[in-house]
Backbone of each chain as ProteinMPNN parsed JSONL, in Angstrom:
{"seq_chain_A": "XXXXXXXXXXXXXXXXXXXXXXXXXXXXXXXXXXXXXXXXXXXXXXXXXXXXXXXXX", "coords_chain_A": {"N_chain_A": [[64.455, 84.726, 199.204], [67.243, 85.605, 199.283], [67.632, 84.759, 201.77], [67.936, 82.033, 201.546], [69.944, 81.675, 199.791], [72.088, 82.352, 201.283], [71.844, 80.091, 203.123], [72.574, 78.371, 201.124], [75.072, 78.786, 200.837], [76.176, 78.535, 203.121], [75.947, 75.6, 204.202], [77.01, 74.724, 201.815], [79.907, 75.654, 202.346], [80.066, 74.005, 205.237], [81.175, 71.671, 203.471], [78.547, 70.559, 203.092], [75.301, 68.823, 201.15], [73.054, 71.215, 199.228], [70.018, 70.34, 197.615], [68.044, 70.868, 196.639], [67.114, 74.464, 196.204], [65.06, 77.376, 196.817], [62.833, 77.987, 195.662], [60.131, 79.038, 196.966], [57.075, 77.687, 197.245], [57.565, 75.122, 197.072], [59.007, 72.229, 199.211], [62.279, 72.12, 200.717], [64.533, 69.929, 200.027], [67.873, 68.839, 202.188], [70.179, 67.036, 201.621], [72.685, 65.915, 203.511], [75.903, 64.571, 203.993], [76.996, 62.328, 206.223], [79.621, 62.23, 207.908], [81.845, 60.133, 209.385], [83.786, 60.383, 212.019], [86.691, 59.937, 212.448], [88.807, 60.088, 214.682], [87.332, 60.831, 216.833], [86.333, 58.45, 216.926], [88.197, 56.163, 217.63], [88.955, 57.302, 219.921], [87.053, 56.275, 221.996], [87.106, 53.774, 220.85], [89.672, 52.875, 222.331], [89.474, 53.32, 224.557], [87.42, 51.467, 225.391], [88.856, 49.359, 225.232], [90.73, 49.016, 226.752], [89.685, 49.517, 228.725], [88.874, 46.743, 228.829], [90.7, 45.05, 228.73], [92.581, 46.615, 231.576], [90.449, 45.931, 233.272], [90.135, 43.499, 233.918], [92.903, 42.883, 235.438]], "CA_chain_A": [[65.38, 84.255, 198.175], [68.173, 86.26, 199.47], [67.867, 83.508, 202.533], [67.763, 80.487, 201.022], [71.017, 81.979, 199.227], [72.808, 82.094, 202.578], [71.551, 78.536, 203.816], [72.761, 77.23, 200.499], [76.004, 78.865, 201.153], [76.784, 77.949, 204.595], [75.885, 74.541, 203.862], [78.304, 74.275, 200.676], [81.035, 75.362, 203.261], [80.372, 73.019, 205.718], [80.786, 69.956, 202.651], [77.556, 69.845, 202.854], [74.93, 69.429, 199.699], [72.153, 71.07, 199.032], [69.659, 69.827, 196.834], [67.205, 71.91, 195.836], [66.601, 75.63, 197.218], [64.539, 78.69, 195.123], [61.293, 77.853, 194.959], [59.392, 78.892, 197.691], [56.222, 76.742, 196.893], [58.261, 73.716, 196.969], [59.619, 72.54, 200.284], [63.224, 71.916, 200.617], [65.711, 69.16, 200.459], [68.825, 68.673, 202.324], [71.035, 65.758, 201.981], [73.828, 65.915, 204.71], [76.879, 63.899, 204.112], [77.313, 62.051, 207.826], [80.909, 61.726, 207.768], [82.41, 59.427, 210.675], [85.208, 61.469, 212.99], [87.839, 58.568, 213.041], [89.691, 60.504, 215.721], [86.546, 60.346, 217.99], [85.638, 56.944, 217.317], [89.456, 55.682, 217.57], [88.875, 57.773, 221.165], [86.101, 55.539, 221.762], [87.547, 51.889, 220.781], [91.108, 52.802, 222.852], [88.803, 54.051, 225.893], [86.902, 50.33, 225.89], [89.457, 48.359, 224.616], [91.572, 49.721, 227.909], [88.543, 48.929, 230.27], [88.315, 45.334, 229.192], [92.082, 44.662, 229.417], [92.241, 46.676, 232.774], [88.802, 45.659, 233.845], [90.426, 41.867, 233.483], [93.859, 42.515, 235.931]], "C_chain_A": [[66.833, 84.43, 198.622], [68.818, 84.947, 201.128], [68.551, 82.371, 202.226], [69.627, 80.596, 200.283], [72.279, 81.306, 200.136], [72.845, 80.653, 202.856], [72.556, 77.592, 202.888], [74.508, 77.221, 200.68], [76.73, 78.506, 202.183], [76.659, 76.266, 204.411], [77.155, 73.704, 202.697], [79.597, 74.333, 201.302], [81.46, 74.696, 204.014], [80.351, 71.792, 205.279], [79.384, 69.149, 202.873], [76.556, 69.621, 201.243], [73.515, 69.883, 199.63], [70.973, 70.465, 197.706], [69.047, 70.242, 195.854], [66.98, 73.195, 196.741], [65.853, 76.501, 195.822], [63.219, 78.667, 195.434], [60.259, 77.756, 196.149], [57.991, 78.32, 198.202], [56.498, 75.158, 197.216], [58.997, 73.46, 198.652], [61.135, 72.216, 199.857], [63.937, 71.042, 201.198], [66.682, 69.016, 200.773], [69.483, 67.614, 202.355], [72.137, 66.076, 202.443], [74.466, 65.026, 204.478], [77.03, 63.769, 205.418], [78.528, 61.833, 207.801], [81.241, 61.022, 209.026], [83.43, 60.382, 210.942], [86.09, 60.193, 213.45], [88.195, 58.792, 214.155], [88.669, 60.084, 217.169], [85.938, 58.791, 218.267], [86.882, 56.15, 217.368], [89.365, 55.87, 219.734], [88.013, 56.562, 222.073], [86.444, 53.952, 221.956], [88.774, 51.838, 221.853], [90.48, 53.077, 224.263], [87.867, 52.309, 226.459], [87.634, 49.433, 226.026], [90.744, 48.236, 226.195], [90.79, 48.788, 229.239], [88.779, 47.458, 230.022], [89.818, 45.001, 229.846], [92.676, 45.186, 230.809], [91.989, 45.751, 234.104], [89.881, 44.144, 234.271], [92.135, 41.488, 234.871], [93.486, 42.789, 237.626]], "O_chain_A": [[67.631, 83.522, 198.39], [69.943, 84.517, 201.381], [69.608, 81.928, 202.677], [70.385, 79.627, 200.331], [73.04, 80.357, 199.948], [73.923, 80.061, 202.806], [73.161, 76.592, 203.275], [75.195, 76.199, 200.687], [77.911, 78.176, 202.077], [77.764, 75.753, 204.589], [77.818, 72.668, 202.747], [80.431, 73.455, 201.079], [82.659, 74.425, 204.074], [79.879, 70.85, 205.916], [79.087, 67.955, 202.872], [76.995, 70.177, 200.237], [72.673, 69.042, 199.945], [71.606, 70.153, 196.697], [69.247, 70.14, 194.643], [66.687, 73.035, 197.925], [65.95, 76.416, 194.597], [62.602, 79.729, 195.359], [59.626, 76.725, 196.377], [57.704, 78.422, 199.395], [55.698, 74.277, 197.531], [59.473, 74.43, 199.241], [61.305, 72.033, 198.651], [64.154, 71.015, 202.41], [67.312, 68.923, 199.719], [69.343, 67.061, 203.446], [72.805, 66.692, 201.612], [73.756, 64.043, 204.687], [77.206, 64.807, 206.055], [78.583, 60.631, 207.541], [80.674, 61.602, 209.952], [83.871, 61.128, 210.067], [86.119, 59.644, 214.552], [88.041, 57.862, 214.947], [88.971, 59.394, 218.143], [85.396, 58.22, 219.213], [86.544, 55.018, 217.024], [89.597, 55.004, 220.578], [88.699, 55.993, 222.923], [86.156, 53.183, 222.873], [88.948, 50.715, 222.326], [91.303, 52.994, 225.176], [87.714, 52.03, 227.648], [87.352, 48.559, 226.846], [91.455, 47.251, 226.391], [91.076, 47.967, 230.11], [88.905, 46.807, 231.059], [90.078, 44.769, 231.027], [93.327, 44.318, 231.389], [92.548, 45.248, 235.079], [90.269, 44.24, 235.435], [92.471, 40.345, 235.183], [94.311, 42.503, 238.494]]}, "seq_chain_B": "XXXXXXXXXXXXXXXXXXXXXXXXXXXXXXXXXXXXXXXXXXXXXXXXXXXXXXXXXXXXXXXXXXXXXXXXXXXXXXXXXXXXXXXXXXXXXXXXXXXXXXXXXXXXXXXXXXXXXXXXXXXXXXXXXXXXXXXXX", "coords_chain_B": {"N_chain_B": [[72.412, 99.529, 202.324], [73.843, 99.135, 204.623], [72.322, 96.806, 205.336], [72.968, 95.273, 203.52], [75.782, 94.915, 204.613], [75.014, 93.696, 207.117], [73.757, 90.923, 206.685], [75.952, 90.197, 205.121], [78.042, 89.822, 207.259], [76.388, 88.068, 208.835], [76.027, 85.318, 207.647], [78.984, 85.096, 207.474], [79.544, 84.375, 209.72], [77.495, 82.382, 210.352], [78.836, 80.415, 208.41], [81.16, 79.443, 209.818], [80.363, 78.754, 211.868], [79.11, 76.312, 210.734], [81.493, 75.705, 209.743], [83.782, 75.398, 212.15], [81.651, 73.499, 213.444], [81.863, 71.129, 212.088], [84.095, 70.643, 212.272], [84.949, 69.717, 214.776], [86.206, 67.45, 217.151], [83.901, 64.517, 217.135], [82.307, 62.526, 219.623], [81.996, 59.011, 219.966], [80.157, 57.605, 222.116], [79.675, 54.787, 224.367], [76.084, 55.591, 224.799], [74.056, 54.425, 226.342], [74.165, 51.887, 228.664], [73.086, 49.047, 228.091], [71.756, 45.88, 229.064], [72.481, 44.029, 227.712], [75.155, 45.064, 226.289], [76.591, 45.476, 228.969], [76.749, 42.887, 229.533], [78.278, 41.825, 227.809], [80.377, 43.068, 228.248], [81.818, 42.282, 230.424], [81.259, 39.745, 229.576], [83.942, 40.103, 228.137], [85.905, 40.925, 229.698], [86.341, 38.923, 231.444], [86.771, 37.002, 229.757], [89.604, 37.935, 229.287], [92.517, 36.962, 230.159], [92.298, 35.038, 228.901], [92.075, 34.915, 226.45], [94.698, 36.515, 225.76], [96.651, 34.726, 226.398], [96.093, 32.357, 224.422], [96.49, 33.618, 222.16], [99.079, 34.269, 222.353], [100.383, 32.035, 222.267], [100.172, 31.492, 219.701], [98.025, 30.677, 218.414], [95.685, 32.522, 217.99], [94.366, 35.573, 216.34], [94.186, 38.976, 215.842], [91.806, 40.203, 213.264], [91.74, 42.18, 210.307], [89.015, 42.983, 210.511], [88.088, 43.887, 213.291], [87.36, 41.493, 214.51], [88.284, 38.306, 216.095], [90.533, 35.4, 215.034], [90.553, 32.43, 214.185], [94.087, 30.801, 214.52], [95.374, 28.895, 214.516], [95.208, 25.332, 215.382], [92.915, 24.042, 217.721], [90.542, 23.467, 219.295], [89.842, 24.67, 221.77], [90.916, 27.501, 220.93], [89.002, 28.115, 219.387], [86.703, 27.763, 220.294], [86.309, 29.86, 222.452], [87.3, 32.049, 220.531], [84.718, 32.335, 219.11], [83.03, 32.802, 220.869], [84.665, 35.586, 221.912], [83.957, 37.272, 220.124], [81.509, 37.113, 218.956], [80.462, 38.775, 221.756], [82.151, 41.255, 220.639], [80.721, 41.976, 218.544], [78.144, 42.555, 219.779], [78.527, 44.921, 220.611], [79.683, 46.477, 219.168], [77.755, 46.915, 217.287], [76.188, 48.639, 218.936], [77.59, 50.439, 219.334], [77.089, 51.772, 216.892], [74.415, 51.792, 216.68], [73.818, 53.338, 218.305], [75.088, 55.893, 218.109], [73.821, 56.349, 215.467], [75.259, 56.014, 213.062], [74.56, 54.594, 211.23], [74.715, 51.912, 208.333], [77.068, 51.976, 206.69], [79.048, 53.058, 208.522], [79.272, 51.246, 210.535], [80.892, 49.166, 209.586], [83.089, 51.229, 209.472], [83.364, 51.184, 212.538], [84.256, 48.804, 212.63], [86.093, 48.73, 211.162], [88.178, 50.75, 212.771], [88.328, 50.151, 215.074], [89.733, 47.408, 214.774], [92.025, 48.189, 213.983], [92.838, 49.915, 216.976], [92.934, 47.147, 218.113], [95.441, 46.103, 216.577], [97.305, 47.722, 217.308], [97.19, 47.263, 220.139], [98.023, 44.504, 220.216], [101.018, 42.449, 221.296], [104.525, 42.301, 221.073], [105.232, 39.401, 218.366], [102.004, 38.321, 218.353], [99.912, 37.36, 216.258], [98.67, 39.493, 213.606], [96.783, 41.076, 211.136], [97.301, 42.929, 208.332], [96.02, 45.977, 207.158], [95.525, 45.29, 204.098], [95.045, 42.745, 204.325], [97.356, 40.432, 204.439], [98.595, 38.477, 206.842], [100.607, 39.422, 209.632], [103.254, 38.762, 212.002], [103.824, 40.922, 214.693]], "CA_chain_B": [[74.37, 98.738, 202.466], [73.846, 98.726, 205.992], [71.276, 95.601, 205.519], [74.377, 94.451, 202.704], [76.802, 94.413, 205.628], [74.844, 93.065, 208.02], [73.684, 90.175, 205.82], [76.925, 89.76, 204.65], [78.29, 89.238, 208.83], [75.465, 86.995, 209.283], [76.612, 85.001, 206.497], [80.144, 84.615, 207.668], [78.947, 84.009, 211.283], [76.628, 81.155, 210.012], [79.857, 79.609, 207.549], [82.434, 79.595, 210.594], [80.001, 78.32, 212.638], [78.755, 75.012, 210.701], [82.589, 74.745, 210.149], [83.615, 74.593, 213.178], [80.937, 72.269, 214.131], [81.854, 70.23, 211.427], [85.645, 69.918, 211.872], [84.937, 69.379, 215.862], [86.038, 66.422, 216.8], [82.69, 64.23, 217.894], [82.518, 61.414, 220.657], [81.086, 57.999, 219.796], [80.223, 56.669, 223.378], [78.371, 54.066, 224.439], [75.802, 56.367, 225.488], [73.307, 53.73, 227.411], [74.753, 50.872, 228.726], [72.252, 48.444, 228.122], [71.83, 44.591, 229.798], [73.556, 43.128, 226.513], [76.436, 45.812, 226.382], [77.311, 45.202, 229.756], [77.392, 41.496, 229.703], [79.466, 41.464, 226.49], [81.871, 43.57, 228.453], [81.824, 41.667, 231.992], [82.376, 38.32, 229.06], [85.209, 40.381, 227.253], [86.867, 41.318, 230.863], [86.556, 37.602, 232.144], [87.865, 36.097, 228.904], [90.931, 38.639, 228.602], [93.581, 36.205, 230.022], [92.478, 33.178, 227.917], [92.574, 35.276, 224.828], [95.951, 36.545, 225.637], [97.543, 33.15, 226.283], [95.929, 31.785, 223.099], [97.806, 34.87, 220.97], [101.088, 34.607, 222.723], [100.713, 30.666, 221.733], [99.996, 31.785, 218.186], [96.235, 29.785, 218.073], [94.849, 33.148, 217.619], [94.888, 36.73, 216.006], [93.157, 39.662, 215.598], [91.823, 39.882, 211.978], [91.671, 43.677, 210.247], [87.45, 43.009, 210.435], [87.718, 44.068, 214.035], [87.133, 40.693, 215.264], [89.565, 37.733, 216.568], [90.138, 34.775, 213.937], [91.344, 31.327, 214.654], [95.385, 30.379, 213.508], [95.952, 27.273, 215.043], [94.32, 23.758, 215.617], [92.866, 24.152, 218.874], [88.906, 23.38, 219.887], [89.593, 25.875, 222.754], [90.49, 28.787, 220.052], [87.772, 27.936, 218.312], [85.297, 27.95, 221.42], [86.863, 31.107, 222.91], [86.639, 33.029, 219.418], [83.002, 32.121, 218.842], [82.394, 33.74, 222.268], [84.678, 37.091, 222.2], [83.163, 37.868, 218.379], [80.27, 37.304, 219.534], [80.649, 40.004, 222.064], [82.228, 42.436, 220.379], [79.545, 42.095, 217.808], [77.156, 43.413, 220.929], [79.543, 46.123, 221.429], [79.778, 47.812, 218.016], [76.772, 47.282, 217.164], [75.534, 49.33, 220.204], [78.031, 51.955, 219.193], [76.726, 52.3, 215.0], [73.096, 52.567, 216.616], [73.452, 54.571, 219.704], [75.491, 57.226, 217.655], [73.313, 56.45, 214.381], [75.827, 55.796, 211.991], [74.297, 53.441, 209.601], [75.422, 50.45, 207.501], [78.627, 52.581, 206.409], [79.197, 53.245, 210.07], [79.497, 49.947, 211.091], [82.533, 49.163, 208.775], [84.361, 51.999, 209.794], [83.669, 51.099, 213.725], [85.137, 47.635, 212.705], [87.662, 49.128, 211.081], [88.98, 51.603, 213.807], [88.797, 49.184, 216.2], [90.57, 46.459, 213.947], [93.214, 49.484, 214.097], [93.749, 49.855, 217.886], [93.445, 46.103, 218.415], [96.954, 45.745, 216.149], [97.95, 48.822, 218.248], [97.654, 47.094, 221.336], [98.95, 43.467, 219.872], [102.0, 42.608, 222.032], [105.309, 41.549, 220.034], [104.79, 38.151, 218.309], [101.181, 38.136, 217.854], [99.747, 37.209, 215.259], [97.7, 40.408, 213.421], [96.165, 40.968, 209.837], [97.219, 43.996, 208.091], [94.629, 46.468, 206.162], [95.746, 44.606, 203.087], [94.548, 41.031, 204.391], [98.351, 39.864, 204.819], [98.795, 38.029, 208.22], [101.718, 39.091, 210.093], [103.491, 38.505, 213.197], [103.85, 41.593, 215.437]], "C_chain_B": [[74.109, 98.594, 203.46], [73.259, 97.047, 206.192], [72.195, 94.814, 204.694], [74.815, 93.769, 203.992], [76.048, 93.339, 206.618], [74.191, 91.692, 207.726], [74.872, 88.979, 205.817], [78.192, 88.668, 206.511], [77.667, 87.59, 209.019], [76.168, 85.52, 208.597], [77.677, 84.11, 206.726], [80.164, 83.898, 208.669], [78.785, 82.515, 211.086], [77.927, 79.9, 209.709], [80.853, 79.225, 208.612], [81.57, 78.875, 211.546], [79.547, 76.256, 211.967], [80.472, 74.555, 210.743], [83.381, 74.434, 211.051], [83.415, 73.329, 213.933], [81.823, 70.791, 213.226], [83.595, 69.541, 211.609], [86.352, 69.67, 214.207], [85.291, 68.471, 215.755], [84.953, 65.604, 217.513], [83.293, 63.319, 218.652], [81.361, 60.332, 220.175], [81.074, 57.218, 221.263], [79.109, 55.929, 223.597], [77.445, 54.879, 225.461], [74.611, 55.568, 226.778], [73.778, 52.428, 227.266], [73.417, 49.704, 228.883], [72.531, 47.263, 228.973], [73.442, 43.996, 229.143], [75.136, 43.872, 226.521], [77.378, 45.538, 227.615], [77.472, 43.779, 230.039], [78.455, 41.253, 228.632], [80.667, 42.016, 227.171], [82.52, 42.902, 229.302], [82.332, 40.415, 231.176], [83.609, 38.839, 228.447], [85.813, 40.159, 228.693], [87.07, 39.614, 231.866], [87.42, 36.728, 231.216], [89.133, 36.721, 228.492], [92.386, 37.523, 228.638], [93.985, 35.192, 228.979], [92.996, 33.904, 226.583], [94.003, 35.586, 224.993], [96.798, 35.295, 225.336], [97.395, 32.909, 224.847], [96.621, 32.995, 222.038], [98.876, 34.495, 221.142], [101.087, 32.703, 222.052], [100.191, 31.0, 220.462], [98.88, 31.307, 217.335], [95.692, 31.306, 217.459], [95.1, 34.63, 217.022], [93.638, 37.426, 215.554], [93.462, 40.31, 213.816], [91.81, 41.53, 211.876], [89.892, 43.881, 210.013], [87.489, 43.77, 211.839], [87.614, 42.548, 214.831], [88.561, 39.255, 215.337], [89.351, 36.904, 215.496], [91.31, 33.472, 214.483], [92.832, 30.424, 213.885], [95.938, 29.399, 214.08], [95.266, 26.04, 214.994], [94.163, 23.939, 216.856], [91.434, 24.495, 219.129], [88.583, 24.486, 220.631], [89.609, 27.268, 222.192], [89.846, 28.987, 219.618], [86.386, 28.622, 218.793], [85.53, 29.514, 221.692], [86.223, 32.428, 221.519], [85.262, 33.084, 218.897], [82.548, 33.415, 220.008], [82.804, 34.992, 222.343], [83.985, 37.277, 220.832], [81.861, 37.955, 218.528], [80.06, 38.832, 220.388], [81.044, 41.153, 221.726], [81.334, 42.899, 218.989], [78.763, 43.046, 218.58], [77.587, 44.895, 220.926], [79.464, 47.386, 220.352], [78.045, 47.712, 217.273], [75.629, 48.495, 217.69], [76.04, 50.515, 219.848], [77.598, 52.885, 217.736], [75.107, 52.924, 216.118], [73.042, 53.608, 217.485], [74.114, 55.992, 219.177], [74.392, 57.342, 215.941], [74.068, 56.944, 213.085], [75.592, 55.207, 210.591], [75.029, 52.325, 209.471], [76.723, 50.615, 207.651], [79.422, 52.428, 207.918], [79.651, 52.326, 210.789], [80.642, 49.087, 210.509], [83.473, 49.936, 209.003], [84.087, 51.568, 211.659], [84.465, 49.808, 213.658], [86.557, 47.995, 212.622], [88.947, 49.937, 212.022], [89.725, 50.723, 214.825], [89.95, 48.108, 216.202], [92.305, 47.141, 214.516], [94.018, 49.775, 215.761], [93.774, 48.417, 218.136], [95.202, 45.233, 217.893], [97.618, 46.936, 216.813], [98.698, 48.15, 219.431], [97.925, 46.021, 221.69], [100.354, 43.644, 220.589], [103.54, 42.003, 220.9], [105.428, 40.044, 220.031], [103.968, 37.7, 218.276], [100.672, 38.15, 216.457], [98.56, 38.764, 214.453], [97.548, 40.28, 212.126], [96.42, 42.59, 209.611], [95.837, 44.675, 207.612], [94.297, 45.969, 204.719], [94.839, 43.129, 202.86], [95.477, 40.036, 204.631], [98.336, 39.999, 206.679], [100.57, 38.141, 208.682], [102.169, 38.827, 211.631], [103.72, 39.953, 213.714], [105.227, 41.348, 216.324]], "O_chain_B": [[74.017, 97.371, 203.563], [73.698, 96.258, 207.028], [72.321, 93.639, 205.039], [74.508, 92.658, 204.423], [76.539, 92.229, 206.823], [74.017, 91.128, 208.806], [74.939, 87.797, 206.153], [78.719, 87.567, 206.672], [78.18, 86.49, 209.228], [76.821, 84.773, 209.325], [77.688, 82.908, 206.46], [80.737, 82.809, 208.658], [79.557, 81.631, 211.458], [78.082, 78.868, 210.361], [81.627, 78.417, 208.099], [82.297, 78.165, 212.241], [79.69, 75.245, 212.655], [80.898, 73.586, 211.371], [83.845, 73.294, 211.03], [84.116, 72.548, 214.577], [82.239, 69.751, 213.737], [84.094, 68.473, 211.252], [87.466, 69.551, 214.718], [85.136, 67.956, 214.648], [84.926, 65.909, 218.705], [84.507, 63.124, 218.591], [80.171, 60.605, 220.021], [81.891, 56.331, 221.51], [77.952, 56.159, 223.246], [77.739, 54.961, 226.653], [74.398, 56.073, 227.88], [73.864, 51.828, 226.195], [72.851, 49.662, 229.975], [73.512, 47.399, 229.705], [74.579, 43.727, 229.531], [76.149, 43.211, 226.749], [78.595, 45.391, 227.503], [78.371, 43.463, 230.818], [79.391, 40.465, 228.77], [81.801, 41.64, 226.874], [83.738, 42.786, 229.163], [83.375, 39.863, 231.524], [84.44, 37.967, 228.192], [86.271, 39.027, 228.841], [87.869, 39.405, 232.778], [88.366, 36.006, 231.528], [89.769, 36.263, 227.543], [93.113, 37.264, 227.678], [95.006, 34.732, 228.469], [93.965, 33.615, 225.881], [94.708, 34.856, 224.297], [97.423, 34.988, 224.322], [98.311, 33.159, 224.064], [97.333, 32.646, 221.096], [99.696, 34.343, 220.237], [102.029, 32.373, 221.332], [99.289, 30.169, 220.365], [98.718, 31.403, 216.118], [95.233, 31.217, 216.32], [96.257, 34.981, 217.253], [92.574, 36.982, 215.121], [94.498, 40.678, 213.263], [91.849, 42.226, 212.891], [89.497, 44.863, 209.385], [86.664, 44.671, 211.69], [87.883, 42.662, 216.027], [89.6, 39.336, 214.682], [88.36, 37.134, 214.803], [92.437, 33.563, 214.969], [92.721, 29.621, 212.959], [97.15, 29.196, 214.014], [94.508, 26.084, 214.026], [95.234, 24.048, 217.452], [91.089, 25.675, 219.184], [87.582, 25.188, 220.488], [88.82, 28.14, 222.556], [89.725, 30.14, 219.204], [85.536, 29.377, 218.32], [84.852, 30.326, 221.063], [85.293, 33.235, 221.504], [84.868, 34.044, 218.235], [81.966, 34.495, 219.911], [81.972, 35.825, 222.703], [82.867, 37.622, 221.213], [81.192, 38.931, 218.187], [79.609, 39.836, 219.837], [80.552, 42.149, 222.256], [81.34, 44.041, 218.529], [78.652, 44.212, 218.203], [76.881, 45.847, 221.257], [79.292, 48.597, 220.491], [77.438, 48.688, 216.833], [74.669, 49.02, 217.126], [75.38, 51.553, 219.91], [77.7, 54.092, 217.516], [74.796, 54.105, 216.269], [72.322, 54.603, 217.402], [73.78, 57.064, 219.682], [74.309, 58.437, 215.384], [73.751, 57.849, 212.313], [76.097, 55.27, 209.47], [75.813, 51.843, 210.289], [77.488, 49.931, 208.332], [80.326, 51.627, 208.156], [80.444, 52.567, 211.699], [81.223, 48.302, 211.258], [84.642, 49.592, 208.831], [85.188, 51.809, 212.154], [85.319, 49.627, 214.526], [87.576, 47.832, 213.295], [90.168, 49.781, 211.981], [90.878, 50.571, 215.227], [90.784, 47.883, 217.078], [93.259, 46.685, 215.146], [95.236, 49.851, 215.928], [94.922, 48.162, 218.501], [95.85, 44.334, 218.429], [98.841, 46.877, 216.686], [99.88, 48.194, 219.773], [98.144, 45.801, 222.881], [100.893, 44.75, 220.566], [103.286, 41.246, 219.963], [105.632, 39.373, 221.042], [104.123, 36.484, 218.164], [101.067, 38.963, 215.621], [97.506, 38.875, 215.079], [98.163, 39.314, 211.674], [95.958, 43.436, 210.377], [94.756, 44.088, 207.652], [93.2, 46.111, 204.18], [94.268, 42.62, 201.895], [95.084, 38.917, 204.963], [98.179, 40.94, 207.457], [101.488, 37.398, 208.332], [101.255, 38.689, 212.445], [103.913, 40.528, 212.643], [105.47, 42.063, 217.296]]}, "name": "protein", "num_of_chains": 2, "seq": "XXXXXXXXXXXXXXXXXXXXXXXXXXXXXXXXXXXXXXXXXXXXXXXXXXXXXXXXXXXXXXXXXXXXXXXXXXXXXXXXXXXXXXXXXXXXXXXXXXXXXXXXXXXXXXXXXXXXXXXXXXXXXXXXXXXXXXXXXXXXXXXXXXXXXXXXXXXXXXXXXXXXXXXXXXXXXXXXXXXXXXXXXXXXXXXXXX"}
């Protein structure tokens, strides 16, 4: 119980949600918010977007 | 208390550690370059000049979808934009599944991209704000 406490806590910190915890009988649901990382996928488009125009001289 | 404290460590350990993870910043790369990925790139890197020209002559502009959009009368902008959209279709597509982003995922890779393509618009192109207003650069 004293687990499941923790899990639900570390989880609530990292914006995550849990769904259901407690009930050891029952299994348990997590739904994970996937958030996108603009910064890395900005990294990403400016890193191809480079190669083609480059790639091209 | 000893089993308190050490609980309580664990605890903090755990919390510092998902956030962390969570406020890392990740990498969306194309992680396998497939057939299709690399021909879309080999047609982006062959059609770079034409598309330029056709911008700097004001036929064409990049829309805030991510993809190019035709602003002139001109068969050849027409042809041309069929073909890079096409490709960079290949491209982000490759990047939503190979990082497993989803639906959502695939709107924000447009959108980023949308984002450095008016980045790296030269002055006097034509671009599309986030709004949907078309301006010149």
């Amino acid at each position: 119980m004293r687990k499941l406490l923790f899990v639900y806590l570390a989880f609530f910190a990292a914006g995550c949600t849990v769904k259901a915890v407690g009930d050891p009988n029952r299994p348990i649901t997590i739904n994970a918010n996937i958030v996108v990382d603009v910064r890395g996928l900005k990294k990403t488009a400016v890193g191809i977007e480079d190669m083609v125009s480059q790639g091209a001289r | 208390m000893n089993r308190f404290k050490r609980t309580l460590v664990l605890t903090i350990f755990l919390t510092f550690g998902f956030l962390s993870a969570a406020c890392a910043a990740q990498s969306y790369d194309l992680k396998e370059m497939t057939p299709a990925v690399k021909q879309a790139l080999e047609n982006r890197k062959a059609r770079f000049a034409e598309l330029e020209h056709l911008k700097h002559e004001g036929l064409m502009g990049e829309a805030s979808t991510g993809f190019v959009e035709v602003r002139g009368d001109s068969a050849e902008a027409v042809s041309v934009t069929a073909a890079e959209n096409q490709d960079r279709k290949i491209i982000y597509e490759a990047i939503v599944e190979q990082n497993a982003l989803g639906p959502a995922g695939y709107a924000e890779v447009q959108r980023v991209f949308a984002e450095v393509q008016r980045g790296k618009a030269l002055p006097g192109e034509s671009i599309q704000l986030p709004n949907g207003e078309w301006v010149k650069k």
